[in-house]
Each structure stands twice: as structure tokens, then as C-alpha cells.
C-alpha positions in Angstrom: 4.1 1.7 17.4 1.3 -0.5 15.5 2.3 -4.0 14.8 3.8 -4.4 12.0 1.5 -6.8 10.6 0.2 -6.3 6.9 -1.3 -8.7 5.5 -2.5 -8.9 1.6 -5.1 -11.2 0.0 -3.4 -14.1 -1.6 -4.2 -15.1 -5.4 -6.3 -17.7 -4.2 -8.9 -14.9 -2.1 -8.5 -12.8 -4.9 -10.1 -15.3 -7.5 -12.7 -16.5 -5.3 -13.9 -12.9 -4.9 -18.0 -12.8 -6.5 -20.2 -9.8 -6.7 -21.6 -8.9 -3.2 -18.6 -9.4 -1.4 -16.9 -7.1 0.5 -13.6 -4.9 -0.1 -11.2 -2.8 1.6 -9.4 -0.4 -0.6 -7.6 2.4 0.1 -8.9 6.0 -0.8 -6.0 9.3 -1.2 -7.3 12.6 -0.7 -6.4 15.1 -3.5 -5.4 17.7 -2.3 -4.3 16.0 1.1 -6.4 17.2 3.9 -5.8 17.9 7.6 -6.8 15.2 9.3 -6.2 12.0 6.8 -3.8 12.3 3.6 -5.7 8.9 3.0 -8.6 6.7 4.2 -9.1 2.7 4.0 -12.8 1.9 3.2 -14.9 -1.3 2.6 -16.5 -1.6 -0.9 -19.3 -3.9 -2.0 -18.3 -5.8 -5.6 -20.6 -4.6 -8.2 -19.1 -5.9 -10.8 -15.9 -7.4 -11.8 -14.1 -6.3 -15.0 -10.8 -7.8 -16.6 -9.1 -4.8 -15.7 -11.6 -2.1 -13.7 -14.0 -3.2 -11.0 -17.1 -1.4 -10.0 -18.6 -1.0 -6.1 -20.3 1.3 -4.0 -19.1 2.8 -0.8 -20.1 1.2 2.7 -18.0 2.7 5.3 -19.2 6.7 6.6 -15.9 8.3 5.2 -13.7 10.8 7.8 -13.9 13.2 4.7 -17.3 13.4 4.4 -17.1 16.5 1.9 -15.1 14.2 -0.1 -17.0 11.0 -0.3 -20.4 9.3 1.1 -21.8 5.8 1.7 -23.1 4.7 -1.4 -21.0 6.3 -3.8 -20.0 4.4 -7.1 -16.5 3.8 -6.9 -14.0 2.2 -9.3 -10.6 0.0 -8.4 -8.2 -2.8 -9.5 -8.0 -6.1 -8.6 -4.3 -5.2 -7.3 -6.2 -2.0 -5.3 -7.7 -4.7 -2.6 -5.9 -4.7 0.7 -8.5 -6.9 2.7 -12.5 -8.7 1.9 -14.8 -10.1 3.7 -16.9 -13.3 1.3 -20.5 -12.8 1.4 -22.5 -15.8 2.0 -21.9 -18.7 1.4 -18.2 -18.4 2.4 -16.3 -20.4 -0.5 -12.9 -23.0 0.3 -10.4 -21.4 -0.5 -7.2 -23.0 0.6 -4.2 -20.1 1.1 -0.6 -20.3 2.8 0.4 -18.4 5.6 -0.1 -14.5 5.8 3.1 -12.8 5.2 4.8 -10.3 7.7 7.3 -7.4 6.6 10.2 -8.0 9.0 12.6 -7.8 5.9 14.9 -4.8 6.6 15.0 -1.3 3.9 16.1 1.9 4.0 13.8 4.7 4.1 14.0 8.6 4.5 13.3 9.7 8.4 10.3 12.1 6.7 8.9 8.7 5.8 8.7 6.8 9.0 8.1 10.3 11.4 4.9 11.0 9.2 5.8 14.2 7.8 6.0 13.5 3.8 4.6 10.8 2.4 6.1 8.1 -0.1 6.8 9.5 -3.5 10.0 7.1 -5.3 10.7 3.9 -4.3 13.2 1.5 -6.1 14.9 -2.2 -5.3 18.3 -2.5 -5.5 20.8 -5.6 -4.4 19.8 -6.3 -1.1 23.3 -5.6 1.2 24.4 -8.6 3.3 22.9 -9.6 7.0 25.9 -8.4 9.4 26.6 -11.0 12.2 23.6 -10.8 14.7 21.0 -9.5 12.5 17.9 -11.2 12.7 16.1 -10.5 9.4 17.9 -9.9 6.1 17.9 -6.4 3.5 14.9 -6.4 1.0 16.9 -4.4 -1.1 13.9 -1.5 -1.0 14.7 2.1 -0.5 12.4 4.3 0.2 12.3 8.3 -0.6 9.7 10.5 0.7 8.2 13.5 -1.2 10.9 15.7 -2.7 10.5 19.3 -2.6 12.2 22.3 -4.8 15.8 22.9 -3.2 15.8 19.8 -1.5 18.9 18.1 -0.9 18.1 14.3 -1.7 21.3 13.4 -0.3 21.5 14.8 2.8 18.3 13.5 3.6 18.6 11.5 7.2 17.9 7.9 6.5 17.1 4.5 8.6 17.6 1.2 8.2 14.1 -0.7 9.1 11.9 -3.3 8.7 9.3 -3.1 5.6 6.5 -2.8 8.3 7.3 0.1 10.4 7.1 1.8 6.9 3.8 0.6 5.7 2.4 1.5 9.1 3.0 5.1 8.1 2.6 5.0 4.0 1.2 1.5 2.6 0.5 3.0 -1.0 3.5 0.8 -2.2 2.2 -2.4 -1.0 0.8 -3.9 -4.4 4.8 -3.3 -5.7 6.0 -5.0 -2.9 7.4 -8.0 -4.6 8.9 -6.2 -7.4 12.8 -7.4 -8.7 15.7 -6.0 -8.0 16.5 -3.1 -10.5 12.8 -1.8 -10.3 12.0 1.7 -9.7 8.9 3.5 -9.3 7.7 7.3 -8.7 4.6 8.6 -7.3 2.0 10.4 -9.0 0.2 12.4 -6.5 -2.7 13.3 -8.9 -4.0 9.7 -9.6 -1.7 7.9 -6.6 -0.8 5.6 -9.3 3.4 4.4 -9.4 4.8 5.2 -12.5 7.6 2.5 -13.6 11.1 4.5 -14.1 14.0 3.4 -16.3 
């Protein structure tokens, strides 16, 4: 297994972020392909809006059908998984990067690769048993649902946050959502849709 090591720009990098630098964002096939359900690209900042920001494609895309190297492409500030500052580099002082050792439970379809994320919701995290090193997060994690599936029988396991974003790190951005929140997939914009 990968090391569970994901990392997300603090506030601080996000802020300091000027047109010309670079971005890595993540693009999801629709409809999934083959090979890659989804790709992580770098982006050059074209412009930066209050809410959209503009690039252009500079990584040669698996997909090629589905995307080339200079394409226009449009994200959110919340879309940006890594950068890399043009010249000059600015100070920008940040705490330490975060790992995902925090425990959740997540369907077995999840973490074996077969179905990706689709509902995801925080609940009271349950209390660290006697020799457990790293505490619940409270997140529980349900892959793609099917017609006739049976949600509940679904085999589940109890791991840590990173082993699941090593197989489906759509979520990320929602990461630090409270207790109580709930979110569902929707595979035709890959956009998570607060539930009630």
C-alpha cells in the first residue's frame, strides 16, 4: 500500500497563490473510463475569481480523448490539492502538514477499488479501546449504491482516513466537516451535495 500521506495546502498557501503559479487539481472522467475513473493534473492560474478560477492544462492527460495540454479549465479555490509558486517564491509561514491516521469506517468496495465514494457522513466519533493508537474521526464512508443493493449488509472496515483517500480522495475538501454532517455524491458534476 501507498503511504498514507495527503497533504492539503494550508490557508496561508492558498492566499499567497498569484496568476502564473502552478496547481494540481483533480479531473473525474464522466462516464468513468477503463484505465483512470479520475486524473490529478497541474494547472497554470489564469485568473483568480471570488468564487471560479480560470487556468489552462499543463500536464499530457492519460485520457487524451478527454482532455489536452492547454485546455481552459475552470476550478475552486477549495478544488486545489497541491501548487508549486512561480517566481519569486513568496514567505509564507504554514504549520505542520497534516496526516490522516484518524480511524473511520468505510465499505470494503471502497478501500478494494471496486466502487468509488458516493455518501459520506460524520457521526460521534466511538471511543479509542485500550491499545489503540489513533482515535475514531467519526467519518463513515459508503461506496456507490446500486439498485437492489443491500446497504446493510455491505462488509465494512475500520481504518485510518488515509488508506481511504489512497483509493478515493474526492472527499478531501470535506474533510474537516462537524459531526452530524452528511454529504452524497453527484457523479455528473463530482460535486457533494449537503444532506439533512
Amino acid at each position: 500500500m501507498r503511504p498514507i500521506r495527503f497533504f492539503l495546502p494550508h490557508e496561508n498557501e492558498l492566499a499567497a497563490l498569484r496568476i502564473g503559479d502552478l496547481v494540481k487539481i483533480t479531473f473525474e472522467w464522466d462516464p468513468a473510463v477503463l484505465e483512470y475513473e479520475a486524473e490529478r493534473m497541474w494547472v497554470t492560474i489564469l485568473q483568480i475569481g471570488s468564487d471560479v478560477w480560470m487556468g489552462t492544462l499543463e500536464n499530457e492527460p492519460s485520457e487524451k480523448n478527454r482532455a489536452q495540454i492547454g485546455d481552459a479549465v475552470s476550478f475552486h479555490r477549495h478544488d486545489i490539492l497541491d501548487y508549486q509558486f512561480a517566481d519569486p517564491v513568496p514567505d509564507v509561514q504554514v504549520p505542520d502538514h497534516r496526516e490522516y491516521w484518524e480511524r473511520c469506517r468505510v465499505d470494503s468496495c471502497v478501500l478494494d477499488g471496486s466502487e468509488p465514494v458516493e455518501f459520506i457522513y460524520r457521526e460521534e466519533p466511538h471511543m479509542k479501546s485500550a491499545g489503540e493508537k489513533y482515535p475514531d474521526s467519526g467519518w463513515r464512508i459508503r461506496c456507490r449504491e446500486h439498485e437492489g443493493d443491500d446497504m446493510d449488509g455491505r462488509e465494512s472496515q475500520h481504518v485510518a482516513i488515509g488508506a481511504v483517500l489512497n483509493k478515493d480522495d474526492s472527499w478531501l475538501p470535506l474533510i474537516d466537516s462537524p459531526v452530524g454532517s452528511a454529504f452524497k455524491r453527484d457523479f455528473t458534476t463530482g460535486a457533494y451535495l449537503p444532506q439533512s
